[in-house]
C-alpha positions in Angstrom: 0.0 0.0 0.0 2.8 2.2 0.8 4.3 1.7 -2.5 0.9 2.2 -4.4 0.5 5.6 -2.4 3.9 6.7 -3.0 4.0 5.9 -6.5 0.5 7.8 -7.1 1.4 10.9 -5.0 5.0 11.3 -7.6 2.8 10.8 -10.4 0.5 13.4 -9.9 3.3 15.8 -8.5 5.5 15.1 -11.7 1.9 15.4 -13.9 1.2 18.7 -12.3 4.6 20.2 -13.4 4.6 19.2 -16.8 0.8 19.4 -17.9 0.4 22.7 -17.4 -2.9 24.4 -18.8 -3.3 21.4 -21.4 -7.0 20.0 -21.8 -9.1 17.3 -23.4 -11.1 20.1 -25.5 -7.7 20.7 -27.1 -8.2 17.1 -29.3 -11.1 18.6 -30.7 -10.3 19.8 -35.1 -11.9 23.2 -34.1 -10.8 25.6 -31.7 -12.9 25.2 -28.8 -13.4 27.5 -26.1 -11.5 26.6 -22.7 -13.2 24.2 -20.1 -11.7 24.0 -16.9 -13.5 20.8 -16.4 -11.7 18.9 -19.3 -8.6 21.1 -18.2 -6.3 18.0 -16.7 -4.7 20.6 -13.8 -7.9 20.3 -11.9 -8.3 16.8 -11.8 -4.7 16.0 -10.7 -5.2 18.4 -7.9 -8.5 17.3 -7.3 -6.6 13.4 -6.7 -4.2 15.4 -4.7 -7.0 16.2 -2.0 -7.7 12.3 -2.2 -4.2 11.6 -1.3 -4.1 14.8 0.9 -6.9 13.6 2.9 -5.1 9.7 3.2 -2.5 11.4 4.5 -4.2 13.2 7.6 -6.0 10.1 8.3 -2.6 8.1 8.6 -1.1 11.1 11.1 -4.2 10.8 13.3 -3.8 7.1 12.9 0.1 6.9 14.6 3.2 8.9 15.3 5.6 9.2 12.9 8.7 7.0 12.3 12.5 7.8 11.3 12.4 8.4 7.3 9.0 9.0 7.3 7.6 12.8 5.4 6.6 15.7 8.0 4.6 19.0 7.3 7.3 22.2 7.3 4.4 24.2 9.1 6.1 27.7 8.9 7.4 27.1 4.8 3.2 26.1 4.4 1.8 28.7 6.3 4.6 31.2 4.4 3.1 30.0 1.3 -0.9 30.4 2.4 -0.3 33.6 3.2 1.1 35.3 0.0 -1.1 33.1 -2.5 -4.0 34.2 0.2 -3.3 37.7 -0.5 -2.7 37.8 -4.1 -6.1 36.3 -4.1 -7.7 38.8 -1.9 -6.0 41.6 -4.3 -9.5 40.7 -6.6 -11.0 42.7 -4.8 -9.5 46.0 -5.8 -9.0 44.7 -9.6 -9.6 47.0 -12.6 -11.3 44.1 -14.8 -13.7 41.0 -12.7 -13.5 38.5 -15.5 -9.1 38.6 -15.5 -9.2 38.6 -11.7 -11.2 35.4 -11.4 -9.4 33.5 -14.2 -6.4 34.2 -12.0 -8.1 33.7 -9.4 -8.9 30.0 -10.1 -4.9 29.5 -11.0 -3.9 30.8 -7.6 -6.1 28.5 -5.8 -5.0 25.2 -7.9 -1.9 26.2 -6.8 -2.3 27.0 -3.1 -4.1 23.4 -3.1 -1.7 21.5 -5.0 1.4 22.6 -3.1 -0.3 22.4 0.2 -1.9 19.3 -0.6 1.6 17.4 -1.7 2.7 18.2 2.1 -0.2 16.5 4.0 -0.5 14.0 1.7 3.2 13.1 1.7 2.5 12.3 5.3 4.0 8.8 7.3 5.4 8.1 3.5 9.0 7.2 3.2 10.6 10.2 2.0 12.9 9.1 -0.6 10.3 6.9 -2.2 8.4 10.0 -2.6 10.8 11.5 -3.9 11.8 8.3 -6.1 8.7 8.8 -7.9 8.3 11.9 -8.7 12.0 12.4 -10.4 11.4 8.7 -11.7 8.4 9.7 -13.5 9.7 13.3 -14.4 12.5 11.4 -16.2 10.5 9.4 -18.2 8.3 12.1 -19.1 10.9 14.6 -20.3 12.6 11.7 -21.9 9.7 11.0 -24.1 9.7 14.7 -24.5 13.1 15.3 -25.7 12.4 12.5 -28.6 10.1 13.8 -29.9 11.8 17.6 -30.1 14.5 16.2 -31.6 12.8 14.0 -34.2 10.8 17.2 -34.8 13.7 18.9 -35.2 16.0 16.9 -37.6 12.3 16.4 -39.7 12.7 20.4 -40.5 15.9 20.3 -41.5 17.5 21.5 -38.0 16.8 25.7 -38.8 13.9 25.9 -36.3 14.2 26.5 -32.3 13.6 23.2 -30.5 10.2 23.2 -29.4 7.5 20.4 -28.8 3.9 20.1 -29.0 2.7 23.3 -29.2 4.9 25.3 -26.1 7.7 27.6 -26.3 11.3 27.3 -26.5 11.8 29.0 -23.2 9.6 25.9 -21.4 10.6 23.0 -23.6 14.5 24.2 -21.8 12.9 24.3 -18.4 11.5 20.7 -19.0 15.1 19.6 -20.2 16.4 21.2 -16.7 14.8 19.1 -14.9 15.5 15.9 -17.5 18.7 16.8 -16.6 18.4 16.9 -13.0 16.7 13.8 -12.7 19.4 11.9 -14.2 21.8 13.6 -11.7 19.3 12.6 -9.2 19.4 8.9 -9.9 23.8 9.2 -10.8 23.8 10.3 -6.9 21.6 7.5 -5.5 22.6 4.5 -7.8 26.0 5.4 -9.1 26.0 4.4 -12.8 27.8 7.7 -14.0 28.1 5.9 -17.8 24.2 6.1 -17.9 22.9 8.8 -16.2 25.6 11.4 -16.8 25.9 12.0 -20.1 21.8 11.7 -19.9 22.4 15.1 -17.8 24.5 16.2 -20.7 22.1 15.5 -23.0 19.6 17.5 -21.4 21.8 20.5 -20.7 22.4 20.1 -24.5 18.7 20.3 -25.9 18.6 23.3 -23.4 21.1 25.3 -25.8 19.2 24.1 -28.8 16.0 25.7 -27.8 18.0 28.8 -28.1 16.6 30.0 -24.5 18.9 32.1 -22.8 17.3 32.7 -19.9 16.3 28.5 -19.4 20.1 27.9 -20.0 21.3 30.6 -17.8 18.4 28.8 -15.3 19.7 25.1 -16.0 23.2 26.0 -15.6 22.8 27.7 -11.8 20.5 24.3 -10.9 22.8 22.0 -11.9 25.6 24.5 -10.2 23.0 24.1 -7.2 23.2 20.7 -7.4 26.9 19.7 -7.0 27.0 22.4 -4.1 24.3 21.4 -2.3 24.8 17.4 -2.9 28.8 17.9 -1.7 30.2 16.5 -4.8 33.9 15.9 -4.3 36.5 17.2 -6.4 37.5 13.4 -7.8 33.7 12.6 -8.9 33.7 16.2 -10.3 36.4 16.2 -12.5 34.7 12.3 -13.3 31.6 14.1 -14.4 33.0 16.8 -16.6 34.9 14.6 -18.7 32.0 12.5 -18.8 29.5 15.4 -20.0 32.3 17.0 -22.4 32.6 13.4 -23.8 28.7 13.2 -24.3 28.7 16.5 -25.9 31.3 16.1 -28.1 30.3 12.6 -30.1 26.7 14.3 -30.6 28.0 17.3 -32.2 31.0 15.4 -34.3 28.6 12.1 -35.3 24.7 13.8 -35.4 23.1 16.0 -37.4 22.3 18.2 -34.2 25.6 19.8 -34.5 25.0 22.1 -37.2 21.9 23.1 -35.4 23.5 23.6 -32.1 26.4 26.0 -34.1 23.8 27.7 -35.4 21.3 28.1 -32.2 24.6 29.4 -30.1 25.7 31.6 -33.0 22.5 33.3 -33.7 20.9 33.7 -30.0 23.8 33.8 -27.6 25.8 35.5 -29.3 25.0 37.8 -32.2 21.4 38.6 -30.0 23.5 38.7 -26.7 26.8 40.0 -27.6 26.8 41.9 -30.9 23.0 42.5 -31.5 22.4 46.2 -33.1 19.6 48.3 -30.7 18.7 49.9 -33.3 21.6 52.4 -33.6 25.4 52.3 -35.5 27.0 52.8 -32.2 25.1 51.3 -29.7 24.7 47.7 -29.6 22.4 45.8 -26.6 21.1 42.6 -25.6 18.4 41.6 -27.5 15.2 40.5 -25.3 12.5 40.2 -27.1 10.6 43.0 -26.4 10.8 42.0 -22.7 12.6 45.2 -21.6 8.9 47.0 -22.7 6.8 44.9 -20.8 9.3 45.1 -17.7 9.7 49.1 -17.9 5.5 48.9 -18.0 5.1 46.3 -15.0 7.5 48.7 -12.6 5.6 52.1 -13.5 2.7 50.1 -13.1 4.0 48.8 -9.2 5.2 52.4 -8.7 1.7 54.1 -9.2 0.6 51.5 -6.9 2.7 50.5 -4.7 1.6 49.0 -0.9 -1.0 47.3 -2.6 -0.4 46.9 -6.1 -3.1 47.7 -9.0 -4.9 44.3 -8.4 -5.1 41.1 -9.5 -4.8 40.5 -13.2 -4.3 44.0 -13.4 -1.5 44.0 -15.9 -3.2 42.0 -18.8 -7.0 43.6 -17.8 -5.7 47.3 -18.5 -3.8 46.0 -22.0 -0.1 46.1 -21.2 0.1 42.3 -22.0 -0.6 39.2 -21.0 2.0 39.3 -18.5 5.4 40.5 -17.6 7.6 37.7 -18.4 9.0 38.2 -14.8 7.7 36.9 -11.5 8.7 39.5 -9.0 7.6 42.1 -11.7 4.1 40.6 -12.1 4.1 39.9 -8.3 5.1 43.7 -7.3 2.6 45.6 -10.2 -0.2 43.1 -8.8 0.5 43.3 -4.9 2.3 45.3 -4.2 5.2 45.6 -1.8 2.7 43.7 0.4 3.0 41.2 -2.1 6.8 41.1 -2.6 7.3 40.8 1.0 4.9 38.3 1.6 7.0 36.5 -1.3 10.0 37.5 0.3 8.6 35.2 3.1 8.0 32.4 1.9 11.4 32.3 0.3 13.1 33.0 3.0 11.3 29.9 4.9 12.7 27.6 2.5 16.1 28.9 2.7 15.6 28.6 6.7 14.4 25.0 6.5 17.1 24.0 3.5 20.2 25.8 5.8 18.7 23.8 8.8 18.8 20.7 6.9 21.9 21.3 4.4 23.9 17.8 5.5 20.4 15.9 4.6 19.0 18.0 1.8 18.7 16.5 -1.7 20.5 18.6 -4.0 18.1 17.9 -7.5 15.4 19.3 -5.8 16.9 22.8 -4.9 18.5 22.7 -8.2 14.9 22.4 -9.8 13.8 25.3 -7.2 16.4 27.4 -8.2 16.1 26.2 -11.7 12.5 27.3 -11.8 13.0 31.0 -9.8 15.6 31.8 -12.2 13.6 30.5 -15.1 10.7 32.9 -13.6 12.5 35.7 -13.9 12.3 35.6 -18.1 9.6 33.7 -19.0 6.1 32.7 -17.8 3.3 33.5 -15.2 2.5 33.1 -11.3 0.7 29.8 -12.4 3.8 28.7 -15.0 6.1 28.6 -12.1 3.9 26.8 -10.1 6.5 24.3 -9.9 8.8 26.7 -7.7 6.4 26.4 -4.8 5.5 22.7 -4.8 9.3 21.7 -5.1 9.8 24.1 -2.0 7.3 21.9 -0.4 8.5 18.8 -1.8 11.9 19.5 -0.4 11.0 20.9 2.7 8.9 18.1 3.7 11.6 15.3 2.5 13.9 16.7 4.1 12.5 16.8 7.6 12.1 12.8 7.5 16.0 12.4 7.5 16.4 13.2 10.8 16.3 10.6 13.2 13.0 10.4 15.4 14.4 9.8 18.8 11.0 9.5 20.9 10.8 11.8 23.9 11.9 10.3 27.4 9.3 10.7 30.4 10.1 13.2 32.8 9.8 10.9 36.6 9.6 13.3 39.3 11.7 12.4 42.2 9.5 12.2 44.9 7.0 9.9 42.7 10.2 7.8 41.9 10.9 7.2 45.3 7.6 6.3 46.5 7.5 3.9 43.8 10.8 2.3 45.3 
């Protein structure tokens, strides 16, 4: 049972991340109008309450044992608060019908994150966590096949993208392909399988062309071999491992022409040597981001305790959204917002610093993956990965410490009338 619970609870967490907004009205020929019913989001977290609710009936049932998953009470109640506010901050929005869509995102995300905690409950921790990257894997695997079959079909001159998403999230996905395999290279060993798997994934990231997501997969993986205490020796193992990978896929595949290409037109003729527009001043080229971030501050500025609202950015027509998570955060809410933000960080730096000789290092890496990922690309609900890996490693991690049950206190004068 404990394996069936485990299993199901990584599935849905690893389904959550990668589905998205995705929904069975999308097989339709046509162009149907969103339903959130056939949206799958709502029905994973809706099986998350299931599992949620299993999981207070086994903490009322007994105490908890040494391995076992615990709530991180102040990381949840962190969390709560700013997603409670942000939702609150309909109240004061210029446009109802943007507020509530936003709205219901909040919420799925407040329950799914929230949810993964209690129902993680008296579960073994690292078959929690077994599942979830096992499944991630797999998923992303399946993923990257299919990019780069996509890819080598048009002749290698397009960004790598697959089914229907952007560049910038098909790289996130391959971060945390990456990561997984670095996950499973630290618990099993098997550095000729699961290293050059990492590669692989770092690899796809560059041919998306997203410089942001590389940036982003770069400081996770970073995060990784700092947090996970790689030594030196199994370091320098790794890189020539990786360098190797890299290497025979750009000599012996097709992808190497269309990797040259991705790094010479988007990191560095668009980073390095792009033309702003003027003979003498050259800039990095950021796809129009720099308008909608200029447009999301003034916004925060002419509001800014309590920000303009929510949804207030796409209801008064300055875009869907900011491309930036503290941006879309501080426009929004405010500096109430940003602090409460703030907050919650700052409790899952608290409970990962507490915990930094028992952490597992994928897991930050995929947090910090995902913030910095945030700060280019996306919406509050595209990085709702960021919180439920805060919870996922928060709640993990507090199983590794031993549970030493408390001693009875014997008063002396009771101990010596009992003698």
């Amino acid at each position: 049972m404990t394996w069936i619970r485990c299993s199901g609870l990584g599935f849905i967490a690893a389904l959550y991340v990668l589905a998205g907004r995705w929904g069975f009205h999308r097989l339709a020929n046509a162009d149907p109008e969103p339903d959130p019913f056939l949206e799958l989001r709502l029905w994973i977290v809706l099986a998350s309450v299931v599992l949620a609710t299993l999981g207070l009936l086994h903490r009322a049932h007994r105490a908890a044992r040494p391995g076992e998953s615990r709530p991180d009470t102040r990381l949840a109640m962190a969390l709560l608060l700013f997603l409670g506010y942000l939702c609150t901050s309909a109240l004061w929005a210029p446009d109802a019908e943007f507020a509530l869509g936003k709205l219901y995102d909040l919420a799925l995300v407040g329950v799914m994150s929230v949810g993964f905690g209690l129902a993680a409950l008296r579960q073994p921790a690292m078959r929690v966590l077994d599942a979830f990257w096992g499944v991630v894997l797999l998923a992303t695997g399946l993923l990257a096949l299919t990019g780069v079959s996509q890819l080598l079909g048009g002749g290698g001159g397009a960004r790598l993208a697959v089914l229907g998403g952007g560049p910038n999230i098909f790289a996130r996905l391959m971060g945390l392909f990456a990561l997984g395999a670095l996950y499973f290279w630290r618990r099993q060993g098997q550095t000729w399988l699961w290293v050059p798997m990492a590669a692989a994934g770092v690899l796809l990231a560059l041919l998306t062309g997203s410089r942001g997501g590389t940036a982003a997969i770069l400081a996770g993986v970073l995060t990784f071999l700092v947090v996970g205490r790689i030594p030196l020796r199994q370091l320098a193992l790794l890189s020539v491992l990786a360098t190797a990978a890299v290497l025979v896929v750009i000599t012996f595949t097709p992808l190497g022409k269309a990797l040259s290409r991705s790094m010479e037109e988007r990191f560095l003729r668009l980073t390095l040597n792009y033309e702003g527009g003027s003979d003498t001043e050259s800039k990095v080229y950021l796809s129009g981001r720099e308008s909608l971030y200029a447009a999301a501050y003034e916004l925060g500025l002419d509001n800014p305790v309590a920000g303009a609202g929510l949804a207030a950015f796409p209801a008064l027509g300055l875009g869907v959204y900011p491309h930036n998570l503290f941006l879309e955060v501080f426009c929004e809410g405010g500096a109430l917002g940003l602090a409460l933000l703030g907050w919650t960080l700052l409790a899952f730096l608290r409970s990962a610093w507490r915990g930094r000789h028992r952490i597992d290092g994928a897991t930050v890496g995929a947090v910090v993956l995902v913030l910095l990922g945030s700060q280019s690309s996306g919406d509050l609900y595209d990085t709702r990965a960021l919180f439920l890996l805060m919870v996922m490693s928060s709640c993990t991690l507090a199983t590794r410490t031993a549970f030493v049950p408390s001693r009875p206190i014997v008063h002396p004068a009771v101990h010596g009338a009992t003698t």
